[in-house]
SEFI-429695 format. One record per residue: residue number from 1; residue in one letter; x negated, y negated, z negated of N, C-alpha, C in turn. Coordinates in steps of 0.2 Angstrom, whole numbers, plus 5000, padded with zeros to 4 digits. Example, Ala and Ser with C-alpha at 12.3 -4.5 7.8 and 13.67 -1.06 7.14 Angstrom:
// SEFI-429695
<r k="1" r="A" n_X="4934" n_Y="5028" n_Z="4961" ca_X="4938" ca_Y="5022" ca_Z="4961" c_X="4934" c_Y="5016" c_Z="4961"/>
<r k="2" r="S" n_X="4936" n_Y="5011" n_Z="4965" ca_X="4932" ca_Y="5005" ca_Z="4964" c_X="4936" c_Y="5000" c_Z="4961"/>
// end
This chain:
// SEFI-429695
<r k="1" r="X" n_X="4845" n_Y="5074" n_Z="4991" ca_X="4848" ca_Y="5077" ca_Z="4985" c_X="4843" c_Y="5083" c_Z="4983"/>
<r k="2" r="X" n_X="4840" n_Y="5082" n_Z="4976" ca_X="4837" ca_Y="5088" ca_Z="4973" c_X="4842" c_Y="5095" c_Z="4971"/>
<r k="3" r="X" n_X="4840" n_Y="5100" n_Z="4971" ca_X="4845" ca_Y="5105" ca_Z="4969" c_X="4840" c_Y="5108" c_Z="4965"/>
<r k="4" r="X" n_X="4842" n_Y="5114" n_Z="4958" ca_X="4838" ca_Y="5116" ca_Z="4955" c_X="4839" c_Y="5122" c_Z="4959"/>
<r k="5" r="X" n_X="4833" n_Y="5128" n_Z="4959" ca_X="4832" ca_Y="5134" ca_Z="4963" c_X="4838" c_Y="5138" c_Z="4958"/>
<r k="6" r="X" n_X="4841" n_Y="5138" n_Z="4953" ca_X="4849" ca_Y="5141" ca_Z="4952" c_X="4854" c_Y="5136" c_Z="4955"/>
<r k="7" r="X" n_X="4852" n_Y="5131" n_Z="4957" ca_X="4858" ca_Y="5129" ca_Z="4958" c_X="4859" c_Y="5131" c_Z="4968"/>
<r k="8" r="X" n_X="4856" n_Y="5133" n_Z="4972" ca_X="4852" ca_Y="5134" ca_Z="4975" c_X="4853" c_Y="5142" c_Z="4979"/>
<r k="9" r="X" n_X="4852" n_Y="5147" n_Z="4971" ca_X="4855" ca_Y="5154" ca_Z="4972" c_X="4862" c_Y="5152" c_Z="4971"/>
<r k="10" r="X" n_X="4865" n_Y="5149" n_Z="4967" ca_X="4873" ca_Y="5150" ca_Z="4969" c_X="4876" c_Y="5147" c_Z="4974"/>
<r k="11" r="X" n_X="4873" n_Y="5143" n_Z="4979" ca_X="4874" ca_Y="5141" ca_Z="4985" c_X="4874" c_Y="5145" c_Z="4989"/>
<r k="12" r="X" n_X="4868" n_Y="5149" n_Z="4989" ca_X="4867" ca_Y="5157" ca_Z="4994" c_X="4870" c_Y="5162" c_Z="4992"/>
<r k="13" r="X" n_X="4872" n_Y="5163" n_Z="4988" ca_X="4877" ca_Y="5169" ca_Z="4985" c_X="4885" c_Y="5166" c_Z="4986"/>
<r k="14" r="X" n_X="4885" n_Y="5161" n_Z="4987" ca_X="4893" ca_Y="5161" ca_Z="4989" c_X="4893" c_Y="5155" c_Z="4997"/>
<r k="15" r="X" n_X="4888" n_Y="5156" n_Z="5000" ca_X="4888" ca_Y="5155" ca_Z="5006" c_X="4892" c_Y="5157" c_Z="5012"/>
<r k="16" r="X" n_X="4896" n_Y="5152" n_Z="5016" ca_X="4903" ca_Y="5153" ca_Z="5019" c_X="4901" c_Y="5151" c_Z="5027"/>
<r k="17" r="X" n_X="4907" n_Y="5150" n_Z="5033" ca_X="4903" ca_Y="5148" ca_Z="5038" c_X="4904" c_Y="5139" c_Z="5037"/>
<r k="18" r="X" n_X="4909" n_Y="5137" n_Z="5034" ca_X="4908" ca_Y="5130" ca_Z="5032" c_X="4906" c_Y="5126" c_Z="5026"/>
<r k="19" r="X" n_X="4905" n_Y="5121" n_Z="5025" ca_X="4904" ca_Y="5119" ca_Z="5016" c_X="4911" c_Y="5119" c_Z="5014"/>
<r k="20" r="X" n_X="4914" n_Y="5120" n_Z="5017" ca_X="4923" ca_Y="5116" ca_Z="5014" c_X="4926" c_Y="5123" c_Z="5011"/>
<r k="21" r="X" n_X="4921" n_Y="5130" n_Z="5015" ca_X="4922" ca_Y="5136" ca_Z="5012" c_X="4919" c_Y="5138" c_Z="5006"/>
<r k="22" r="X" n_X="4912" n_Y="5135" n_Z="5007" ca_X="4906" ca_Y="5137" ca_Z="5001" c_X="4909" c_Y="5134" c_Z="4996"/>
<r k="23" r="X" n_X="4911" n_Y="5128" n_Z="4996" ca_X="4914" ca_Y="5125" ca_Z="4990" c_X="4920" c_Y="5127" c_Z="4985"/>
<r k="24" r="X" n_X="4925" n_Y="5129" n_Z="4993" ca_X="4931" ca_Y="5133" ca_Z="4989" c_X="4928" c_Y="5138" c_Z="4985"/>
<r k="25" r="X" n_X="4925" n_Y="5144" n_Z="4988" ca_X="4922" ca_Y="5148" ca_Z="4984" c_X="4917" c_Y="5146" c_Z="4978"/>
<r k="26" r="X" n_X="4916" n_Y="5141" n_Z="4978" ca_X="4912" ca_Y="5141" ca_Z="4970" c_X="4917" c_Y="5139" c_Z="4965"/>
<r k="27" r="X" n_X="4920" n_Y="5134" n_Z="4967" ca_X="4925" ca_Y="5130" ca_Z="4964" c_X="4929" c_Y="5135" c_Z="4959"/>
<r k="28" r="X" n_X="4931" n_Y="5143" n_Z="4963" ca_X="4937" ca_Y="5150" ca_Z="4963" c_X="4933" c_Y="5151" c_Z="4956"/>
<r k="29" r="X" n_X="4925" n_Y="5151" n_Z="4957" ca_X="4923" ca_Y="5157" ca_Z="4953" c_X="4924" c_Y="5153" c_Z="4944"/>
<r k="30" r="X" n_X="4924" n_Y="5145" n_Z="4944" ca_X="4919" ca_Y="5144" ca_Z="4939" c_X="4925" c_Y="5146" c_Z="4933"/>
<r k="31" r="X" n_X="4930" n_Y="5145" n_Z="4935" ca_X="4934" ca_Y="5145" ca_Z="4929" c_X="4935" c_Y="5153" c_Z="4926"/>
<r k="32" r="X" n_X="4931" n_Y="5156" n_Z="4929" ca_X="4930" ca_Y="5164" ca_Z="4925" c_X="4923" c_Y="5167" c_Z="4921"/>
<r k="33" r="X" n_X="4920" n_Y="5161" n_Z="4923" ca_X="4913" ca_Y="5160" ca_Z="4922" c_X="4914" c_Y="5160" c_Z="4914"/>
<r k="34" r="X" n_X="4908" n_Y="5165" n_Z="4910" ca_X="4910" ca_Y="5163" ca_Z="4903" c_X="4905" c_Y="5160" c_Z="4899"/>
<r k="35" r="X" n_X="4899" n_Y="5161" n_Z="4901" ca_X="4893" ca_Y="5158" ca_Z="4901" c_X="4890" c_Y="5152" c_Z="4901"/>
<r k="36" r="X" n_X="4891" n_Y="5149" n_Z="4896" ca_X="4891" ca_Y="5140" ca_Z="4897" c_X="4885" c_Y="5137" c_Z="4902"/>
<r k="37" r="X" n_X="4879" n_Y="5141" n_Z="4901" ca_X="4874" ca_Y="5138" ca_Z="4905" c_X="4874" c_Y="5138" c_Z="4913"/>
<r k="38" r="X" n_X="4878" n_Y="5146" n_Z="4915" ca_X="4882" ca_Y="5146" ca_Z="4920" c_X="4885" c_Y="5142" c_Z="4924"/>
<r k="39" r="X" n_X="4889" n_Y="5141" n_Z="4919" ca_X="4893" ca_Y="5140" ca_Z="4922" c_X="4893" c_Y="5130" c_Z="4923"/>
<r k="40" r="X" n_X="4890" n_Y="5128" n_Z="4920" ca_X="4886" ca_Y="5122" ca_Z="4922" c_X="4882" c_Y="5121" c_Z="4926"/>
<r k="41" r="X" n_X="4878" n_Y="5126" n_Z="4929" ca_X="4875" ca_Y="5126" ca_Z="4935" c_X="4879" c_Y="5127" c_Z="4940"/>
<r k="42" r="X" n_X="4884" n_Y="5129" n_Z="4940" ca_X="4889" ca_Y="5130" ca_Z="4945" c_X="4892" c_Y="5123" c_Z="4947"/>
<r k="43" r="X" n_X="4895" n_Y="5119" n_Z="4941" ca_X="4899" ca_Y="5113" ca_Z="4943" c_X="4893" c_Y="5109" c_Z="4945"/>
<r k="44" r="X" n_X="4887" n_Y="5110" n_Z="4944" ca_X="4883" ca_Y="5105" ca_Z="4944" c_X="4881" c_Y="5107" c_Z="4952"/>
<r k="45" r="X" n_X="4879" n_Y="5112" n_Z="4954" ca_X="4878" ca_Y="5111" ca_Z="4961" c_X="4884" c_Y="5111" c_Z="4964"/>
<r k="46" r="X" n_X="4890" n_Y="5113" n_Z="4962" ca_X="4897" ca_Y="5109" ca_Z="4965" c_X="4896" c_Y="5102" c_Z="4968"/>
<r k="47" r="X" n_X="4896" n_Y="5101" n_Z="4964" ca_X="4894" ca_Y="5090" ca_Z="4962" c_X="4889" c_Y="5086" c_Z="4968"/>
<r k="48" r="X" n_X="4884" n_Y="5090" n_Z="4967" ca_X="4879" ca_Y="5087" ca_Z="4971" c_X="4881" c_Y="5090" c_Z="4979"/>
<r k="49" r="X" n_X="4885" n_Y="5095" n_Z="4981" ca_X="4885" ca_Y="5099" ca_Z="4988" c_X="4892" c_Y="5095" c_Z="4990"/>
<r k="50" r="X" n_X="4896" n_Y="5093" n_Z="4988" ca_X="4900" ca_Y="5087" ca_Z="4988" c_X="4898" c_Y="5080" c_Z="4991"/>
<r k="51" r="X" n_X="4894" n_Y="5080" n_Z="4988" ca_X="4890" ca_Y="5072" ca_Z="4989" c_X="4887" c_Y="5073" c_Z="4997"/>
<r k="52" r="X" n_X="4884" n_Y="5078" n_Z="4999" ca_X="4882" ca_Y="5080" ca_Z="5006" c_X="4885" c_Y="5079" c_Z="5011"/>
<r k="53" r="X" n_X="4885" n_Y="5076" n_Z="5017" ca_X="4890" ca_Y="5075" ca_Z="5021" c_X="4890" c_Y="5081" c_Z="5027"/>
<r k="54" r="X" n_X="4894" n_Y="5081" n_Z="5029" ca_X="4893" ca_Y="5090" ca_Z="5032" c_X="4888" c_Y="5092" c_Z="5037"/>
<r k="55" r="X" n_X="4886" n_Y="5086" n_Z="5043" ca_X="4882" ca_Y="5087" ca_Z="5045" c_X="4875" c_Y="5090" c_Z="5044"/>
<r k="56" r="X" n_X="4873" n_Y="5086" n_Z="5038" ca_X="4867" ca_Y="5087" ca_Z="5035" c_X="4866" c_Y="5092" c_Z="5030"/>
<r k="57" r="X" n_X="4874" n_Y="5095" n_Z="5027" ca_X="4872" ca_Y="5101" ca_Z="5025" c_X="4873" c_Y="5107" c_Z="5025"/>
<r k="58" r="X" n_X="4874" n_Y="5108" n_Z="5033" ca_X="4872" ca_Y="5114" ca_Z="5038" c_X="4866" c_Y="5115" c_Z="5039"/>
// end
């Protein structure tokens, strides 16, 4: 799975001890997000960190 380098920083900006937290946490923020470019980088690296199995994305 490619990730773009924002999508990337917003992984490490809401960085948790598990992905099931990471996720919560992006998921919390998007709907405040007003910024449409934003705020699509956020769903979209939602999307792809999702598709990761947990193993692999520790």
């Amino acid at each position: 799975m490619k990730f773009s380098k924002n999508e990337l920083n917003v992984i490490y900006q809401n960085a948790a001890p598990t992905k099931a937290e990471t996720l919560a946490g992006m998921k919390e923020i998007v709907p405040v997000i007003k910024d449409i470019l934003t705020k699509a980088i956020v769903e979209n690296a939602i999307r792809k960190l999702e598709k990761i199995p947990e193993p692999e994305c520790s």
